[in-house]
C-alpha positions in Angstrom: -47.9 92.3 -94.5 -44.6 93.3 -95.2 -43.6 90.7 -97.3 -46.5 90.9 -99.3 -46.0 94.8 -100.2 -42.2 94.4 -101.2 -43.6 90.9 -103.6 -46.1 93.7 -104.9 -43.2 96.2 -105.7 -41.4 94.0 -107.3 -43.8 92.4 -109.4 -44.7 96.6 -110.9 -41.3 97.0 -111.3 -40.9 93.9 -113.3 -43.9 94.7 -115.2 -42.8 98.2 -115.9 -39.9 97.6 -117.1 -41.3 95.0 -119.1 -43.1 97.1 -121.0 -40.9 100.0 -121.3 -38.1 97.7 -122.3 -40.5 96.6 -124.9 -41.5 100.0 -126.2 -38.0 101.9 -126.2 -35.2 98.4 -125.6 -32.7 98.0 -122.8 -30.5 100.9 -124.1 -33.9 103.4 -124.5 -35.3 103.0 -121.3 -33.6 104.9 -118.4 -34.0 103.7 -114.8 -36.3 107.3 -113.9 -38.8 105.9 -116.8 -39.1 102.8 -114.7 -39.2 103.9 -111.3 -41.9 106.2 -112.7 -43.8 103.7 -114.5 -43.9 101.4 -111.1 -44.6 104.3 -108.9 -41.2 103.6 -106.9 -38.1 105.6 -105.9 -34.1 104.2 -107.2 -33.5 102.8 -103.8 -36.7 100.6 -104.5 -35.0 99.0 -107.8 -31.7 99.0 -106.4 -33.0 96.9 -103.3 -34.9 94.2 -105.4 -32.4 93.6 -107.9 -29.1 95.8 -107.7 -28.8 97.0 -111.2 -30.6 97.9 -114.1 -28.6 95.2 -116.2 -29.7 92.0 -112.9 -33.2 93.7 -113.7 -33.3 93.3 -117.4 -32.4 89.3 -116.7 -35.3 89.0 -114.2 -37.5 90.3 -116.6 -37.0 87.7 -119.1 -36.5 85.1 -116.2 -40.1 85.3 -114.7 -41.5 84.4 -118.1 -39.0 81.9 -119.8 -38.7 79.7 -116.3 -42.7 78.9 -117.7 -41.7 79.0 -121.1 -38.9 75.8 -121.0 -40.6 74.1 -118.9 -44.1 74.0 -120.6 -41.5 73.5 -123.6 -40.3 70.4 -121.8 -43.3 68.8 -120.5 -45.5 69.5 -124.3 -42.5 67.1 -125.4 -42.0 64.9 -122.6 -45.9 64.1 -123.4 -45.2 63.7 -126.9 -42.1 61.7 -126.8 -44.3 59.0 -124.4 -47.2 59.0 -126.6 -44.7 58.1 -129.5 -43.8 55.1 -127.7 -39.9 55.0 -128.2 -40.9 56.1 -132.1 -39.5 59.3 -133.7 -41.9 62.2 -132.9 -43.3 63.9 -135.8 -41.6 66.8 -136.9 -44.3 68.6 -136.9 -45.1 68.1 -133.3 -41.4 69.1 -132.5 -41.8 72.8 -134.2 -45.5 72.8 -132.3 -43.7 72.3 -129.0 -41.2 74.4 -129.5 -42.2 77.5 -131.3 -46.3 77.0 -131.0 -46.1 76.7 -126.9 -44.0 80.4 -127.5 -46.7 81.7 -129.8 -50.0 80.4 -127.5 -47.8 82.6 -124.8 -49.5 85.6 -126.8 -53.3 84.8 -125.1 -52.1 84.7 -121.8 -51.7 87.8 -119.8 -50.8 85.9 -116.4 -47.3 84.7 -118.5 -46.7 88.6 -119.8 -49.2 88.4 -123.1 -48.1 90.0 -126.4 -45.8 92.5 -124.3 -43.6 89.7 -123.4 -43.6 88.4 -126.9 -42.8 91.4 -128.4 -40.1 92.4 -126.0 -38.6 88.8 -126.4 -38.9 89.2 -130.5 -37.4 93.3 -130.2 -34.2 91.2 -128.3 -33.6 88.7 -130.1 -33.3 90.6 -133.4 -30.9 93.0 -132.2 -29.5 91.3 -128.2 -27.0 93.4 -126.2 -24.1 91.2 -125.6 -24.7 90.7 -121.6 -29.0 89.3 -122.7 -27.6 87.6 -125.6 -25.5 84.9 -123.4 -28.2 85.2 -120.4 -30.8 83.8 -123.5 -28.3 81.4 -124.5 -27.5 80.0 -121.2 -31.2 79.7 -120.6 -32.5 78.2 -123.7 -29.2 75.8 -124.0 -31.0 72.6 -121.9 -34.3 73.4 -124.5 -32.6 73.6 -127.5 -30.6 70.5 -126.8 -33.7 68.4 -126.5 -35.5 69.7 -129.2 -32.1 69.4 -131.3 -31.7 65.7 -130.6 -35.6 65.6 -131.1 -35.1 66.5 -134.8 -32.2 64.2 -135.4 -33.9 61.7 -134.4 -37.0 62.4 -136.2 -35.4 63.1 -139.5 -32.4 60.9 -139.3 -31.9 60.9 -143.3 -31.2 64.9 -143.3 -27.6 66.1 -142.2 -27.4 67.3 -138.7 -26.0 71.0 -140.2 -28.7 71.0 -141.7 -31.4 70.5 -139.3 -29.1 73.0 -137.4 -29.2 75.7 -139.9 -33.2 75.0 -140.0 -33.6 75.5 -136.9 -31.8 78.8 -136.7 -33.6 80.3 -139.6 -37.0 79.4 -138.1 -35.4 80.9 -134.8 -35.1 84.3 -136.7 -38.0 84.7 -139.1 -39.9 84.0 -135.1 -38.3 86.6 -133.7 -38.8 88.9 -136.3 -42.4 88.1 -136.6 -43.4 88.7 -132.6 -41.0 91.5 -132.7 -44.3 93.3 -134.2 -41.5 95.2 -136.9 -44.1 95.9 -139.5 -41.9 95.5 -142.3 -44.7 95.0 -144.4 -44.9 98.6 -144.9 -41.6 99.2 -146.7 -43.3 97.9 -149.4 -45.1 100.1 -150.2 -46.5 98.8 -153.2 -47.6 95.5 -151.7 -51.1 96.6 -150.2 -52.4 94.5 -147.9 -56.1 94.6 -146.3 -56.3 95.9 -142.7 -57.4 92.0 -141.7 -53.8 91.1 -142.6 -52.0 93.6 -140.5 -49.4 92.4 -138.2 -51.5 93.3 -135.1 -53.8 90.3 -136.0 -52.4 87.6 -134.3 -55.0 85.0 -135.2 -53.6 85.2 -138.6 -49.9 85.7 -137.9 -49.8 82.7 -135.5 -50.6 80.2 -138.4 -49.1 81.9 -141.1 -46.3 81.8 -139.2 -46.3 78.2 -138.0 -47.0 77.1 -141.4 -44.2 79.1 -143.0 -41.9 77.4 -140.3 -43.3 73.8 -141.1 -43.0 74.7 -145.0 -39.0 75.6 -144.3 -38.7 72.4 -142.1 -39.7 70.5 -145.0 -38.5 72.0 -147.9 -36.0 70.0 -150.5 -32.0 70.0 -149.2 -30.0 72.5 -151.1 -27.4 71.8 -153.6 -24.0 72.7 -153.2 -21.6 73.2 -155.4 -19.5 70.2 -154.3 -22.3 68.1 -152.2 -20.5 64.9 -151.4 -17.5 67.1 -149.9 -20.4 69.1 -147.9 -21.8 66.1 -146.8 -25.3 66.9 -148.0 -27.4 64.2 -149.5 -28.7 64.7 -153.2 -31.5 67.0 -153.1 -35.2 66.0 -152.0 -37.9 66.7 -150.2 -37.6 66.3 -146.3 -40.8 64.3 -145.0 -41.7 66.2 -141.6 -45.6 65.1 -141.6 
């Protein structure tokens, strides 16, 4: 019975601080708004996980464990279905980015909180989260890197890497639920196309990302010393 109370504490600790973290970030939530959003005294946060630094980690640990490995296994499946073939490019984004977005509709793995707190990191990391992220996306990121590659083999490697990190940001700017729509002002938008609809965002967003994937190599000034084919449209049906 014992056991079973201190897995209880520290699942509301984890969950408060997840959503304090997400309302205020690492360096706006102090450990009294936590212990009093879990209903706990210090010695109870300090027992489970030692500091409030080991606590942010754990946080982000108990969802993006899930997270790589769905990641994994959506392109294990694809990559067997494909038969030794290239999978589509299309697919690739899906697995990665898609499998992140669907994480919205699921409370159990943290829901839109987790989303937004992940999005609110990203854009703007401390420098201990930012290589706790790296370290645990590298073994993702290196299969869906070679994925690419290997799916668009007649686009340069930069710049499937450069792709892939701009389709990282405009993500992570999107679930960070920043409503930058509002700075301008003059764009007026309806309240069905507010950034609190997710049923819109999610596709806007993955066909944005699909519609960067794809769009024609850029020109440089001096391309055959860039190493950048001429320009043209990158197939990634």
């Amino acid at each position: 019975m014992a056991e079973v109370k201190s897995v209880d504490t520290r699942e509301r600790i984890l969950d408060a601080a997840e959503q304090l973290f997400m309302a205020h970030g690492y360096d706006g939530t102090s450990m009294r708004q936590i212990t009093g959003g879990a209903g706990v005294n210090l010695a109870a946060v300090n027992y489970h996980f030692g500091s409030k630094e080991s606590l942010m980690q754990e946080v982000f640990r108990r969802r993006l464990d899930w997270l790589n490995e769905e990641r994994m296994r959506v392109l294990n499946v694809y990559e067997r279905e494909a038969a030794g073939k290239p999978v589509k490019p299309s697919l690739i984004v899906d697995g990665f980015f898609g499998t992140l977005l669907r994480m919205a509709d699921d409370e159990a793995r943290g829901g839109i909180t987790f989303l937004r707190l992940l999005g609110r990191t990203l854009t703007d990391p401390s420098e201990f989260i930012r290589t706790f992220l790296a370290h645990e996306y590298a073994q993702v990121v290196d299969r869906y890197k070679e994925a690419l590659f290997k799916a668009l083999p007649d686009v340069p490697k930069a710049e499937i890497v450069w792709r892939f990190h701009f389709m990282l940001g405009a993500t992570s700017y999107a679930i960070a639920g920043t409503d930058a729509l509002r700075l301008v002002t003059d764009w007026q938008i309806e309240a069905a196309d507010s950034t609190d609809r997710l049923d819109r965002l999610v596709p806007r967003l993955m066909s944005f990302l699909l519609g960067g994937l794809r769009a024609p190599l850029p020109q440089f000034s001096n391309a055959e010393s860039a190493g950048v084919s001429p320009p043209g449209a990158v197939d990634s049906k």
